[in-house]
C-alpha positions in Angstrom: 0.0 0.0 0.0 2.2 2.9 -1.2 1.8 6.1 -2.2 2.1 7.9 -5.3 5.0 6.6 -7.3 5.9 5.1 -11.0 2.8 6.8 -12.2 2.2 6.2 -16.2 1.3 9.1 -17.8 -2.6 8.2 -18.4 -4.9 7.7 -17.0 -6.0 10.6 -14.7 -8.0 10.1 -11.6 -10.7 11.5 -12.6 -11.6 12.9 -16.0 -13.0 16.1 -17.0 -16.5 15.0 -17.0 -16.3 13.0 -13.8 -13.9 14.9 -11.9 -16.7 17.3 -10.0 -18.8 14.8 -9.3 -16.5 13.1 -8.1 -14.6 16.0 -5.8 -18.1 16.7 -4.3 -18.6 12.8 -3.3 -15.3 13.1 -1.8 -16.2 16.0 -0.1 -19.4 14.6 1.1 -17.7 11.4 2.4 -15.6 13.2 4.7 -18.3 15.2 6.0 -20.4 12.2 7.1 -17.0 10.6 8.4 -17.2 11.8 11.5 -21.1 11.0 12.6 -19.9 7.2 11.0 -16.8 7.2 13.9 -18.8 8.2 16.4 -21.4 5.2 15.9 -18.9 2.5 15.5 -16.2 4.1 17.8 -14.0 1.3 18.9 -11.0 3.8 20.3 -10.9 4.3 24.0 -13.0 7.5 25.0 -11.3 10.5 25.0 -11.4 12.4 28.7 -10.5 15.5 27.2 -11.1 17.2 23.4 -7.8 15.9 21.7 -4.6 14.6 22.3 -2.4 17.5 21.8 1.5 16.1 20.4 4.0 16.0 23.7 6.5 18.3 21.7 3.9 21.4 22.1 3.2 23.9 25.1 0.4 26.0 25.2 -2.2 26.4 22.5 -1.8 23.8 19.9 -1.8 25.9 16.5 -4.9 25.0 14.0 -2.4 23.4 11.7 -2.4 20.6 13.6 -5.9 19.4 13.0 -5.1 20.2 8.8 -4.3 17.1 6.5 -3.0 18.1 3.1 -1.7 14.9 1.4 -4.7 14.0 -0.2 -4.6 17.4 -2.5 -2.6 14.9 -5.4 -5.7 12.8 -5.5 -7.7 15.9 -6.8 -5.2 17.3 -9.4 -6.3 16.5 -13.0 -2.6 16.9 -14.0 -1.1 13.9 -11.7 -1.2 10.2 -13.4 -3.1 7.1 -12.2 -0.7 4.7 -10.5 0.3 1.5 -12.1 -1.0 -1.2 -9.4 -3.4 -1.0 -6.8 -3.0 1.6 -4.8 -4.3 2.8 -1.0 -3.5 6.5 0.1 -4.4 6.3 4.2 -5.0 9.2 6.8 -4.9 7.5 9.7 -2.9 7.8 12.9 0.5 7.0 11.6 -0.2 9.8 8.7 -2.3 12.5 10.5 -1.3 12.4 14.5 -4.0 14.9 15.0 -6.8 11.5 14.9 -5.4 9.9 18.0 -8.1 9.2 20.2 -10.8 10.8 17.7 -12.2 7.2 16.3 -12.1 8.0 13.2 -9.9 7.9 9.3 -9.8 7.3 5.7 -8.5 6.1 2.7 -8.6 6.7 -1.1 -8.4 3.6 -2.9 -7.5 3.5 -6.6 -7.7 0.5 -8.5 -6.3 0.0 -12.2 -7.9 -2.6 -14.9 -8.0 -5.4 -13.5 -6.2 -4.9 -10.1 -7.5 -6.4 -7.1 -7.5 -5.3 -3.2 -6.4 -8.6 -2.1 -8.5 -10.3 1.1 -7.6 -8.5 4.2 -9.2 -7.9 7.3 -9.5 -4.6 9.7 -8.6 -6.2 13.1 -10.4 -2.7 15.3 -12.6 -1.3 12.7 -15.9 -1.7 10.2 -14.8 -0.3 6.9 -17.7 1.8 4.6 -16.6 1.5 1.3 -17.9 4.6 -1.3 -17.4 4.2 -5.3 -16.5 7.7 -6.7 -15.7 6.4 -10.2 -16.0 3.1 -12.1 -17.1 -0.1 -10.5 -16.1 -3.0 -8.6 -17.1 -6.7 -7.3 -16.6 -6.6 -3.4 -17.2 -9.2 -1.1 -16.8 -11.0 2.8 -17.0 -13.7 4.0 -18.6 -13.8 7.9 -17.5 -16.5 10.7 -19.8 -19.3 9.4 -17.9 -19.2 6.0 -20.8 -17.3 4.2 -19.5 -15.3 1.1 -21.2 -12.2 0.6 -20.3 -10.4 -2.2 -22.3 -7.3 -4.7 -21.4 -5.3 -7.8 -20.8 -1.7 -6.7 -21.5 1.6 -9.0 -20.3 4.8 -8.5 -22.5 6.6 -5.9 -22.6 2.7 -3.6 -21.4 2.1 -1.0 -20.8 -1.3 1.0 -20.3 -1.8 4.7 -17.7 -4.6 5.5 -18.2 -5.9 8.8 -15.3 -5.3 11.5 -12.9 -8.1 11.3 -14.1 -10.0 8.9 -12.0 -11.1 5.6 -13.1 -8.9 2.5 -11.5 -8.0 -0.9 -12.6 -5.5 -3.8 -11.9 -6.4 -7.4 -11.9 -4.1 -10.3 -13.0 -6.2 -13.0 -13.1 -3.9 -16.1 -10.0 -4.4 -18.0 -9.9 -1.3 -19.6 -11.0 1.3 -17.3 -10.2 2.8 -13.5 -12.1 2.8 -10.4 -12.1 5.0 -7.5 -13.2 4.6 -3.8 -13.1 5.8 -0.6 -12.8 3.8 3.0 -14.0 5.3 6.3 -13.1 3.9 9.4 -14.4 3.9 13.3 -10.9 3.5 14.5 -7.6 6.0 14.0 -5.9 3.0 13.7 -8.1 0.6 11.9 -5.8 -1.5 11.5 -4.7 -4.4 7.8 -4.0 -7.6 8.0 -3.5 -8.8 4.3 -3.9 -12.4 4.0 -1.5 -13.4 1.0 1.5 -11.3 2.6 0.6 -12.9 6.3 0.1 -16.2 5.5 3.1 -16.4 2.4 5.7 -13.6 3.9 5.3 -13.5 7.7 8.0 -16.8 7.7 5.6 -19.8 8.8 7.3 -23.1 8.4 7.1 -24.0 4.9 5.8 -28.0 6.0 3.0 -26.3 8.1 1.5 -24.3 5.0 2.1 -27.4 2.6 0.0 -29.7 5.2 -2.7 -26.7 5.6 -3.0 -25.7 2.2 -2.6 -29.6 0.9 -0.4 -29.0 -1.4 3.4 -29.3 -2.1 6.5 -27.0 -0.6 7.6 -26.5 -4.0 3.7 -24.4 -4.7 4.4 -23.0 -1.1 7.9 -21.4 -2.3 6.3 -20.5 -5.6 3.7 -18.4 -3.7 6.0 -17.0 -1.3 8.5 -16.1 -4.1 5.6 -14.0 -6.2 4.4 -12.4 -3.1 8.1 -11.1 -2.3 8.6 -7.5 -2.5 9.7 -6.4 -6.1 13.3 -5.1 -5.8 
């Protein structure tokens, strides 16, 4: 989940004829963010208005509680990135959320690129299309799979701590979306890189997954970071 980097030079985010529509979902998102932490808060309560940093005395300036990394994502003139990508304001990127419950993320998702399963280990996650359109899906503790095709203008609620994934499935166009969470630190545990990367014996995922050490090392080898 990286930021902006190795862009091609086309796609844009959004094009001319989307891109208000689009800005003004955005903008609505993150003004219904807040009500949507508040009703699935699963931070500790605050006992006083905000967690002010430790390196400040006195008045904390109104900087602090001002994001501006997402501005790229609104800029005809930058490039859609090459894989799937996940732009995040949570706690590690925007300290001013600690204890608030609350945080976001702009998902982008090439032709053809998939959000791989993951779960969100201290949040819900309210998935909103802004552009394009993609299968989603999770599967709840009985082993149910639950999955729709979302338009721009859904939006999908994936339960807290249950395995989901998103899938663009147009092979020729982009898709946009954005994720709220009740948590500043939601939290991503993806399942490919945990289960293939995290350095379980290679015997104990050939047993699990019945199948051979040889596929085990083929899957961990793909799932390796690209140098």
């Amino acid at each position: 989940m990286c930021p902006f980097e190795d862009f091609p030079t086309s796609p844009v985010l959004f094009d001319s004829a989307t891109s208000a529509m689009a800005r003004l979902s955005f903008t609505l998102l993150v003004a219904a963010l807040a009500s949507f932490g508040l009703a699935t808060a699963s931070d500790p309560d605050l006992l006083t208005d905000f967690i002010a940093p430790a390196n400040v005395t006195g008045q904390v300036p109104g900087s602090f509680f001002k994001y501006s990394k997402m501005r790229p994502l609104t800029d005809d003139n930058v490039a859609f990135p090459k894989e799937f990508t996940a732009t995040k304001a949570s706690l590690a990127e925007f300290p001013a959320l600690n204890g608030q419950s609350v945080s976001l993320a702009v998902l982008q998702y090439p032709a053809g690129t998939v959000n791989p399963p993951h779960t969100h280990p201290r949040s819900a996650e309210l998935l909103f299309v802004t552009s394009g359109t993609l299968f989603v899906g999770f599967i709840d503790t009985t082993n149910k799979l639950y999955t729709e095709t979302l338009q721009a203008g859904d939006m999908f609620i994936f339960p807290k701590g249950l395995v989901h994934f998103q899938y663009n499935t147009n092979q020729s166009g982009v898709a946009v979306a954005v994720s709220a969470f009740g948590s500043s630190n939601a939290g991503t545990i993806s399942i490919p890189k945990t289960v293939f990367t995290a350095g379980i014996d290679e015997t104990v995922l050939a047993k699990s997954f019945k199948a051979s050490v040889d596929d085990i090392k083929k899957l961990e080898y793909g799932l390796k970071p690209k140098a």
